[in-house]
N, C-alpha and C positions, 0 to 999 in steps of 0.2 A: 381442133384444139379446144377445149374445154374450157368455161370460164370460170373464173374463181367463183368462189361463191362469196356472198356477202357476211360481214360478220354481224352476229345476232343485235338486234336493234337494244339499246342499253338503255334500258325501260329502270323506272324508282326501286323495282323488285330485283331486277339483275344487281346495280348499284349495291341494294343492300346486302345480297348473296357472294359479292366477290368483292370485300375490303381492300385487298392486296390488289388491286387491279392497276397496275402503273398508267399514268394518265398527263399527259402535254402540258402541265399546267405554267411551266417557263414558257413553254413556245407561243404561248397568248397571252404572255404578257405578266402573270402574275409572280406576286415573291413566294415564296415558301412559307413563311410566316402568312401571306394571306390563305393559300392553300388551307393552311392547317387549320386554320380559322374560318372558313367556306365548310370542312368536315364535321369542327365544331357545332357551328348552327343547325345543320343538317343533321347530325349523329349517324354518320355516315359518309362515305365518301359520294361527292354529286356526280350524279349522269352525266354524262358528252356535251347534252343541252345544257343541264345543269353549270356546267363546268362555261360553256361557251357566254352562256346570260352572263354570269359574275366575271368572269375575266374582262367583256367589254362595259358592264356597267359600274366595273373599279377599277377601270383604267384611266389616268390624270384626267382625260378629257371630260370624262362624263362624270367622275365621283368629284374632283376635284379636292382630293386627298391631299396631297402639299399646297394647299392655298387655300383650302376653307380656315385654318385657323386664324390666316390673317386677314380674310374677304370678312368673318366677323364682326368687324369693325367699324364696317358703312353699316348697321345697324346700331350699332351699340352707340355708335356716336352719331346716327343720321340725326340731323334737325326736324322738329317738329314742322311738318307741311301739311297744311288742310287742304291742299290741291291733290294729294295721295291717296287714289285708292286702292292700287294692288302694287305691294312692293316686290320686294325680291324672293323668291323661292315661285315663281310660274314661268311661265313658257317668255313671258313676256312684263314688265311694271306697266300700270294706267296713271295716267295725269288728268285727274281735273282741269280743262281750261274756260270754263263756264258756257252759261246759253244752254246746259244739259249734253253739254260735249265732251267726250272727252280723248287722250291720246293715248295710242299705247305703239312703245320703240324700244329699241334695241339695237345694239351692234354684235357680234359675231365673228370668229376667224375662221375662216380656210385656205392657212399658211401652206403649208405640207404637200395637202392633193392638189394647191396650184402651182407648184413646182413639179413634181411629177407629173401632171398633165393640165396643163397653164387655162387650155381655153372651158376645160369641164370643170378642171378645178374652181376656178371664179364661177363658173355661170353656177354650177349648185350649190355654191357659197352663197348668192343670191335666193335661191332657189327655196333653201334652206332656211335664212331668217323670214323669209315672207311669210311663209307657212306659220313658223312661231307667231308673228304678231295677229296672222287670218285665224289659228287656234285661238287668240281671246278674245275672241266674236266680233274683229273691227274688219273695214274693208282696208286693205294696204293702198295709200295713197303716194307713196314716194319710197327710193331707196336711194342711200349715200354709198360712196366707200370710201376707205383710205388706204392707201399702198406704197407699199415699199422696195424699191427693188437696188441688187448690189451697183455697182460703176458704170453710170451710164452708156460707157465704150468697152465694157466688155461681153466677149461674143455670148456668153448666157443670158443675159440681160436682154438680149437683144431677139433668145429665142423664149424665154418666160414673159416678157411685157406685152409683145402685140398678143397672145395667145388670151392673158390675164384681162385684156379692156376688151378685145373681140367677147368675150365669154360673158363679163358683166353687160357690156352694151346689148348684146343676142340674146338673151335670157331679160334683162329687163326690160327692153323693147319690145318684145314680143310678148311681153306682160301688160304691153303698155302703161307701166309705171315709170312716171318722167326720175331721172337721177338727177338730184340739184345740188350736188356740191360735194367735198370732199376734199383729198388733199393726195398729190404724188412726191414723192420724197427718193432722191437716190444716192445710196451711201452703198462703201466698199462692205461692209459687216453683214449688210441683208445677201451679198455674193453667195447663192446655192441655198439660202433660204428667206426668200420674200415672204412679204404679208401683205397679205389679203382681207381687208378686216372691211364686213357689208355689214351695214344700217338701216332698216326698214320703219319705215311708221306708216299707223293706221289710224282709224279713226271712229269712232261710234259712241252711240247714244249711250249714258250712265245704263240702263237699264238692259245692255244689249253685250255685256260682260261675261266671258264664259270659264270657266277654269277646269284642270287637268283634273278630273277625281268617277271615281267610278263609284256609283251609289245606287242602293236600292236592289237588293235581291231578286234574280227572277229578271233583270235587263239586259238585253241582248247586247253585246259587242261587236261592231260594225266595223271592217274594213274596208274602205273604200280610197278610190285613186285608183294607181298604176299596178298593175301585175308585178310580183315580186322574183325578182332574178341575184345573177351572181354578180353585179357589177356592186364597187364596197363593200364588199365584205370583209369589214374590221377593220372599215377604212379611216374615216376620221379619229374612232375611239381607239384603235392602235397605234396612225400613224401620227397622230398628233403628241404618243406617249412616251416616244422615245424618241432616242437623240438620232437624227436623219445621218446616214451614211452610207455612204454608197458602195461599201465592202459588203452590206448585208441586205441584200435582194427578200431576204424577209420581210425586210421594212418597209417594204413598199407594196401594200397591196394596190389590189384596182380601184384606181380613182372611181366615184357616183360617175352614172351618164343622166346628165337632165334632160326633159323635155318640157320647154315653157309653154306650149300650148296642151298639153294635160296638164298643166299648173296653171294654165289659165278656167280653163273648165271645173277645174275642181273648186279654182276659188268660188267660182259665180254661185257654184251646185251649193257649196259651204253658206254663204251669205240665202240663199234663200231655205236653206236648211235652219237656217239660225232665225229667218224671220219667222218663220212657221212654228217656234219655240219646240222645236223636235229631237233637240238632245238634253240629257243631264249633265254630259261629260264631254271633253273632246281633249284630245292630243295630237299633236303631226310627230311622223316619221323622222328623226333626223338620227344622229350620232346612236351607236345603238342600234335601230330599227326598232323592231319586234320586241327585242328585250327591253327595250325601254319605254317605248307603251303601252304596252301590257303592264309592268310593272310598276311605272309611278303613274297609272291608274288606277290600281287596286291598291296602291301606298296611300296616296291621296283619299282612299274611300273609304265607306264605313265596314266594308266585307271583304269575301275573297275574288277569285277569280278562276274561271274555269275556262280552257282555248283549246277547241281542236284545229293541228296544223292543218288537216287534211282538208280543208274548208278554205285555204288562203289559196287565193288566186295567183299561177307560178305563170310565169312565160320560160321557164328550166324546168323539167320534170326532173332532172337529174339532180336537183338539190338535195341534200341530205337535212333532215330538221335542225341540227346546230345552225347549217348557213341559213336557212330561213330563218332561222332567230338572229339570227345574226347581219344580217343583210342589208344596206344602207341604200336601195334603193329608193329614189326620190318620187315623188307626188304623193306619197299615202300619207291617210289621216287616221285614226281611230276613232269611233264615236260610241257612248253608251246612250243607248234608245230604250224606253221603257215598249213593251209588247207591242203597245195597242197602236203605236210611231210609226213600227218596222213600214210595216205596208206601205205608209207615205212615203217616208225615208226612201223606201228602195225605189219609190215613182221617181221622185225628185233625182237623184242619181242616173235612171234610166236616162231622163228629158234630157240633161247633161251630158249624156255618152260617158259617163264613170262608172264604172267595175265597182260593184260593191256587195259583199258577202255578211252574212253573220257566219262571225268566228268565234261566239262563246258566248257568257253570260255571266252576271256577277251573282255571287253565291252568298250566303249570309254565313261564310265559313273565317278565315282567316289568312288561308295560303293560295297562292298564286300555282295552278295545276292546268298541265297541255297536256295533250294527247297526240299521240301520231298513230295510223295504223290499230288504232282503238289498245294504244298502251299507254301508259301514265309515261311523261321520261323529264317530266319536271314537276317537281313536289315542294315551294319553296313559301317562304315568311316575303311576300313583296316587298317589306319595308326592308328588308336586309337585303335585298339585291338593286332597289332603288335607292334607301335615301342612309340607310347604318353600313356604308362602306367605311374602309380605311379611312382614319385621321391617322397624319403621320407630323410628327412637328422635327420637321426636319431641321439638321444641326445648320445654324447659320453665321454668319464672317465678315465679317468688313473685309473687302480682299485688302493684301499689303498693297499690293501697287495705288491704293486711293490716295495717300497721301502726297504721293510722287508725281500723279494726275493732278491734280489739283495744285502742286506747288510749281506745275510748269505754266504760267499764267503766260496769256495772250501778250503781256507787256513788253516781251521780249522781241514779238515781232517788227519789222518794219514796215511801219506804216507810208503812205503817199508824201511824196516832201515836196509836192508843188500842186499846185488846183490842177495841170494838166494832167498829172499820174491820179487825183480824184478822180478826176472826168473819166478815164480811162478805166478806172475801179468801178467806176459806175455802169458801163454799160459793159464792162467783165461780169458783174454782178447779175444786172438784169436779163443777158444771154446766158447764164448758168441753166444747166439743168433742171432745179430747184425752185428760181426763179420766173428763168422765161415764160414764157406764153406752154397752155398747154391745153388751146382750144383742139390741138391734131387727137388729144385723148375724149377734151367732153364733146365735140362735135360728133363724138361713134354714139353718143348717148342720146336719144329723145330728151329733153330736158322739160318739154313745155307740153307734152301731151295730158290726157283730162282736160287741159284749158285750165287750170287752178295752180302754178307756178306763177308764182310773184318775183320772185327771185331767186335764182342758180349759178352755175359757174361762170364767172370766177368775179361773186362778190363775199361778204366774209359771211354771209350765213346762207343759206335755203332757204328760200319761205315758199309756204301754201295756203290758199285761200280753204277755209275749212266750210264758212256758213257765207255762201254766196249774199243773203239779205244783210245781214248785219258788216260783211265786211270782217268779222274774228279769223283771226289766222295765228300760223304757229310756224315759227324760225326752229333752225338747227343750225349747228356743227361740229365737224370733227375733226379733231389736234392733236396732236403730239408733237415732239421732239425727242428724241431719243439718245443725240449729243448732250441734249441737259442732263438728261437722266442717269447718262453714264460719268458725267461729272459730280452731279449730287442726287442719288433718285428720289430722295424725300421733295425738296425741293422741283427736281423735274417734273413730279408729277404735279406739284401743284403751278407749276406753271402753263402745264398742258391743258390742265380744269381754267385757268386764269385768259387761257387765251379764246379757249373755245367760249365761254361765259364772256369775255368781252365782244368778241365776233356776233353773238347774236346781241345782246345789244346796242350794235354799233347800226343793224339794221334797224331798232325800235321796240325790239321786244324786250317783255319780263324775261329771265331766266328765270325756270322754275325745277329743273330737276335733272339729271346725268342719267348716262349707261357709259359702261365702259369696254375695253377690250384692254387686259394685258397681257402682253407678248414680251416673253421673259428666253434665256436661257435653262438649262436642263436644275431641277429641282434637286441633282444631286452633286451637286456646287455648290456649299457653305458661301462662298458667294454671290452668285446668283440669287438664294433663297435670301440674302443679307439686303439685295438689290431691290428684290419684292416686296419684302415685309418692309420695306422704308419707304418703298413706292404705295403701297395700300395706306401706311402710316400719313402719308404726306396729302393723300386724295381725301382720307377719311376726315382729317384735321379742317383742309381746305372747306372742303365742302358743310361742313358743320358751320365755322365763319361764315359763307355766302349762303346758306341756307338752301342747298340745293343736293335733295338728297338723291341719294345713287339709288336707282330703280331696277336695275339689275344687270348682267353682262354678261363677260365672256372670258375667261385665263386660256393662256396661250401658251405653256410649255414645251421644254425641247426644241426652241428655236437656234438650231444651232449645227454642225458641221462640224464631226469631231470635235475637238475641244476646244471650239471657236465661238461663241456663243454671239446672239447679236448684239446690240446696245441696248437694253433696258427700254423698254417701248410702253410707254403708259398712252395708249388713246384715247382722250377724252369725249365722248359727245353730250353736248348740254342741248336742251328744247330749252326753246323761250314761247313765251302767249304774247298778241299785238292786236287789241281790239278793232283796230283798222287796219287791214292791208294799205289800202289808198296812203295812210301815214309813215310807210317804210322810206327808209332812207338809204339808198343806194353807194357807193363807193366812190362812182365817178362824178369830178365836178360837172355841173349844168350851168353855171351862171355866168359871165364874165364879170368881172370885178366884185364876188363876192370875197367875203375876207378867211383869209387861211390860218386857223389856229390849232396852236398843238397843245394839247392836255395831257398834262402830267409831268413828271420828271425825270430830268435824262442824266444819267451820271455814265461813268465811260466803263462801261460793262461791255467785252467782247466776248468773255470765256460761251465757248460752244457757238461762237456764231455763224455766219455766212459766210463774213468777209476773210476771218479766221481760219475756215476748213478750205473755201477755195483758191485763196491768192497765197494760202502756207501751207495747206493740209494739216491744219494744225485742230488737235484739241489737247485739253487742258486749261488749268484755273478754274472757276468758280460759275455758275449760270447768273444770269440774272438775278436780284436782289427778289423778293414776292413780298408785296403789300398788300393783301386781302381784304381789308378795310377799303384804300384805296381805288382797288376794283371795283368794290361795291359800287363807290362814292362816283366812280366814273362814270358805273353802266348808269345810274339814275340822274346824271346828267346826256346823258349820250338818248336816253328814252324819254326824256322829259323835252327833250329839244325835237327831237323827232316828234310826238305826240303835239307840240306847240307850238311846229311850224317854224322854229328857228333856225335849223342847218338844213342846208340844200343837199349836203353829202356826209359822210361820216368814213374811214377808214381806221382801223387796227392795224397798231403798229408790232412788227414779230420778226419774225425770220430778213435779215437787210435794212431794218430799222425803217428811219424817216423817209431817206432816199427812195428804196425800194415804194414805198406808199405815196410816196411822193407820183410818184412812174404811174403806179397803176392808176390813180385818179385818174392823172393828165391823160392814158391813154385811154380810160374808158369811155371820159367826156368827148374827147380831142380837143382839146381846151389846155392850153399850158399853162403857168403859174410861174410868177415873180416871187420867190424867197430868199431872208435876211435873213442872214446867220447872227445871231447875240455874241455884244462881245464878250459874256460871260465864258462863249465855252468854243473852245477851238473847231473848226468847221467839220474835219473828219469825225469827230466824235458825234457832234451835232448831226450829222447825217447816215453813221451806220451803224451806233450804237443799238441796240438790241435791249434797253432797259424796258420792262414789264411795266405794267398801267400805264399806255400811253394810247392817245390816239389825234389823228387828225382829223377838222370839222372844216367844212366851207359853210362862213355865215353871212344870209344878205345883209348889206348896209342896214337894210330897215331893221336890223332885228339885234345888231350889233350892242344895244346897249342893253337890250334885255338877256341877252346871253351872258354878256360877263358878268351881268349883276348876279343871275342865276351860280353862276361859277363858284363868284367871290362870296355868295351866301354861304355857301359850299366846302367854302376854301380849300377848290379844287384849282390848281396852278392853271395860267389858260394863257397861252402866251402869242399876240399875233404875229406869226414869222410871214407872210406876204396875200399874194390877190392871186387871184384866178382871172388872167391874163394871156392874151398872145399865142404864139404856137410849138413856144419851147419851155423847158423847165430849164430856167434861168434863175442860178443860184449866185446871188448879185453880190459882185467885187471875190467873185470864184472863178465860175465858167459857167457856161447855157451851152444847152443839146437841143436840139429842135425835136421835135414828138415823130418826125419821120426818121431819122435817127434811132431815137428811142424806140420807135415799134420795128425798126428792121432788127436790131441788137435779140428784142426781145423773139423777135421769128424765128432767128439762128440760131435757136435754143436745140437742144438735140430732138430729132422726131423719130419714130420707127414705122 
């Protein structure tokens, strides 16, 4: 039996010889109207390759066409910061945090391929942003994540969760990058589409700063890393693009496969490539592959670009050139080395045992040209396949049902009508899903490896020791809420920036700047887009207030399950600087009989709470009030008492209010606390109200009257409600739980 034969390779000259040639351009994703506009630029219809570059680098993920009009915005409105030196449009933003140091971080989603395949999905999720922060010449010193997954008792949940932390903890473990913190969340809406959203930071000298761009004619193009196969192809940048369903086996291609030890060797080979000052240029592989570093390399430079495939390292000989352009295999980087480099270059790589090829060289032309089989089959403008995609400004909605949401306020509920049905909300509370204990997830994680972990889970920020002699370190974290968000998203989001920004000052650091991740539903929802553009409006605002501008991120579309979309998910991470580690202030009380104060003010805000969605499954009403000022006013009492040696502890109050904060002091310490409820304000409110700018301080006796003076300079509210005492949280003329008690409650949390 005879085999078919192949059809003729569709080289830039066949393209122009046969117009009529009908071509997939639906089935990868594109509209018709892009089509036609892909032929336009061309004047011509594009090659197969041709065809395969533009469909995945104008697909939502990578062009970021329904959300660049309102991403925008965190420019237009960012706050002047002289700690800024690379914003937004690279691989990765850097922060100035002095001593000639600096940070560069990032968060990212890999929603989609960790549901389709939980434990690859996460670990290349990881995999993935490391790479970006190691492409801007720093070493990665930690990674965060935050996750979401649908009803903690239901049988999906049960096969996406372990898969999702085994993958993060195996891939960063084996990177030996400690994970210090983060957040797990489980709500019915993320059911069939969780998130996955990883955070990386690195670190390097001002001078040791590299960006994506391809320069100088006559410099060779280097691919190095992993041999390129079929696994993602079209993976992130298609299935991130469309609305997940499971009628349409289209939709799902194959998940990336990582390997953390060639991403470990690459980093090292990468860092001594960089000190040996041996590239012009560099990019990592991610969404995309090929088509995307090849092209916003030659976008970013001063010329063209010339690549032959037949030079890239396959582990598939059976690839066709579209899938190698196409192909989302993990560990590669691309590098432009000027001639006289290559030689070192390819030493340095050998010592390393990393595969690394020249695959072309930059041309003093203007288009971006590959070759296969020594034919032309991509003839292209790089800046029109990298960075002049689709802007689409989609029609958007306030949905009707907002009013309806909103006018069903929590006040309807019934609340506890005795201090024993408190007591009994309280450690309902503290063994929720949400709440409880969730050392069964960070215990899969190294947290303390390097030895430069100062603090991780579960206090409210991350911190890492960065200059061992001086003691400079830098806090993170990462927040959201997506209950608020779906009740108000302007508002949500700036409660999400409000909490993370307080969490790292709660340990002692400045806030000095954001990345974000948002995870929205499908962009073709006048709602949804209504969701967005309020949630960018409300971050962009926020962060102009607190001076802490957004350095760059991650949009997250199509999060959603037929026409179920999830809740509006704005995650925020904020970096803070802290001149001394040794000065950080931990969560848990140390002292007995230091004194227990609460700052800020509490008014009876339950809309989107804890107490609200678990003991009624209720939402509705209104989020928390946001006082931006007031956050300020906090963090720089909260940093100034830390720095001065006046609180022994500090925790952020958020998710279960005072109570919940209350629990995890006493448990962290093992140290209980005597607290007086004011007769100002009824006990249940006082204790699981959910009002924004608030937080709790344990301050020694000695230091007592220097704190409130500092406060009332301030006139920041500071109110002492008890001591840190005993071996229960004893909430006096209520009820007392004893801390054994409270940590069995918080055990019986769900585990998998």
């Amino acid at each position: 039996m005879s085999t078919p034969a192949k059809p003729p390779l569709d080289t830039v000259a066949h393209a122009t010889g046969t117009p009529e040639q009908p071509q997939p351009w639906a089935e990868l994703g594109l509209k018709e109207d892009e089509y036609t506009r892909i032929r336009e630029i061309l004047g011509r219809r594009p090659t197969g390759a041709e065809l395969a570059m533009y469909s995945v680098m104008w697909s939502e993920h990578c062009s970021y066409k329904s959300s660049k009009v309102h991403l925008k915005q965190f420019g237009e409105k960012a706050p002047h910061s002289d700690a800024m030196l690379v914003g937004i449009g690279e691989n990765a933003g850097v922060v100035d945090i002095g001593e000639g140091w600096a940070v560069t971080f990032k968060v990212e989603s890999h929603n989609h391929p960790s549901y389709v395949e939980p434990y690859q999905g996460a670990a290349t999720g990881v995999g993935g942003i490391v790479r970006d922060i190691l492409a801007m010449g720093a070493r990665p010193v930690a990674v965060m994540d935050s996750l979401r997954f649908g009803a903690a008792d239901h049988p999906d949940t049960k096969r996406v969760l372990p898969g999702v932390v085994a993958g993060i903890g195996g891939y960063g473990n084996c990177l030996g990058l400690p994970n210090i913190g983060g957040e797990t969340v489980f709500d019915p809406c993320y059911q069939g589409n969780p998130l996955v959203n990883a955070l990386c930071i690195g670190v390097m000298r001002h001078e040791d700063i590299h960006l994506a761009k391809a320069a100088g004619s006559g410099n060779k193009v280097i691919l190095y890393g992993a041999r390129t196969g079929g696994d993602g192809i079209g993976g992130a940048s298609i299935l991130a693009s469309e609305t997940f369903d499971d009628a349409k086996p289209s939709k799902r291609p194959s998940v990336q496969v990582g390997d953390p030890f060639q991403e470990k060797l690459l980093i090292e080979c990468t860092l001594e490539i960089f000190r040996e000052n041996l590239v012009t240029g560099i990019q990592d592989f991610g969404a995309a592959g090929l088509s995307c570093a090849t092209s916003e390399l030659a976008s970013n430079g001063s010329g063209g670009m010339r690549v032959d495939l037949d030079d890239v390292p396959l582990r598939d000989s059976t690839l066709t050139p579209e899938e190698i352009l196409m192909s989302e295999s993990q560990e590669r980087m691309c590098a432009v080395v000027e001639p006289d480099k290559v030689d070192r270059f390819l030493a340095i790589c050998e010592k390393w045992d990393v595969i690394a090829t020249v695959i072309g060289e930059v041309t003093d032309g203007d288009r971006l040209e590959i070759y296969y089989h020594g034919e032309q089959i991509v003839d292209v403008p790089p800046r029109s396949v990298a960075h002049d995609g689709p802007t689409l400004n989609r029609p958007l909605a306030r949905p009707g049902w907002q009013d309806e949401l909103q006018a069903d306020t929590p006040d309807r509920l019934e609340r506890p009508a005795s201090a024993e049905l408190t007591r009994l909300t309280l450690l309902q509370l503290v063994g929720s899903p949400d709440q409880g204990d969730k050392s069964w997830i960070t215990d899969q994680y190294d947290r303390y490896v390097l030895g430069n972990t100062v603090l991780a889970s579960p206090e409210d920020s991350g911190m890492i020791r960065i200059d061992e002699a001086s003691g400079l370190g830098v806090a993170l974290s990462l927040d959201g809420n997506g209950r608020y968000a779906k009740l108000d998203p302007y508002t949500g989001a700036q409660l999400a920036l409000a909490e993370s920004y307080r969490n790292v000052a709660a340990t002692g650091a400045k806030p000095l700047a954001v990345t974000d991740c948002l995870n929205f539903g499908s962009p073709e929802d006048p709602a949804v887009m209504w969701q967005f553009s309020e949630a960018c409006r409300g971050l962009a605002d926020a962060c102009q207030v607190l001076g802490t501008p957004v350095t760059g991120g991650n949009v997250s579309l199509y999060n959603q399950t037929g026409d179920t979309a999830i809740n509006p998910t704005p995650v925020v991470g904020v970096l803070g600087v802290i001149d001394d580690v040794e000065r950080r202030t931990p969560v848990a009380f140390r002292t007995e009989g230091s004194l227990v104060y609460l700052l800020g003010d509490t008014r009876d805000e339950f809309g989107g709470s804890a107490w609200a969605q678990l003991a009624h499954g209720h939402l509705g009403g209104l989020p928390p009030q946001v006082d931006l000022e007031r956050e300020r006013l906090l963090a720089e009492v909260l940093i100034a008492g830390s720095r001065d040696g006046m609180i022994d502890s500090a925790h952020d109050l958020s998710a279960g209010g005072l109570a919940q904060a209350l629990v995890e002091s006493c448990l962290g310490g093992g140290i209980g606390a005597r607290v007086v409820v004011p007769d100002t304000i009824a006990a249940f409110t006082f204790l699981f109200s959910e009002s924004a700018g608030r937080a709790i301080v344990s301050v020694p006796r000695s230091e007592e009257v220097r704190f409130t003076d500092m406060c009332r300079a301030r006139s920041l509210p500071a109110a002492r409600i008890g001591v840190v005492d005993g071996d229960a949280l004893d909430i006096q003329g209520q009820f007392a739980v004893s801390l054994e008690e409270l940590r069995e409650a918080s055990a019986s949390a769900v585990k998998f």
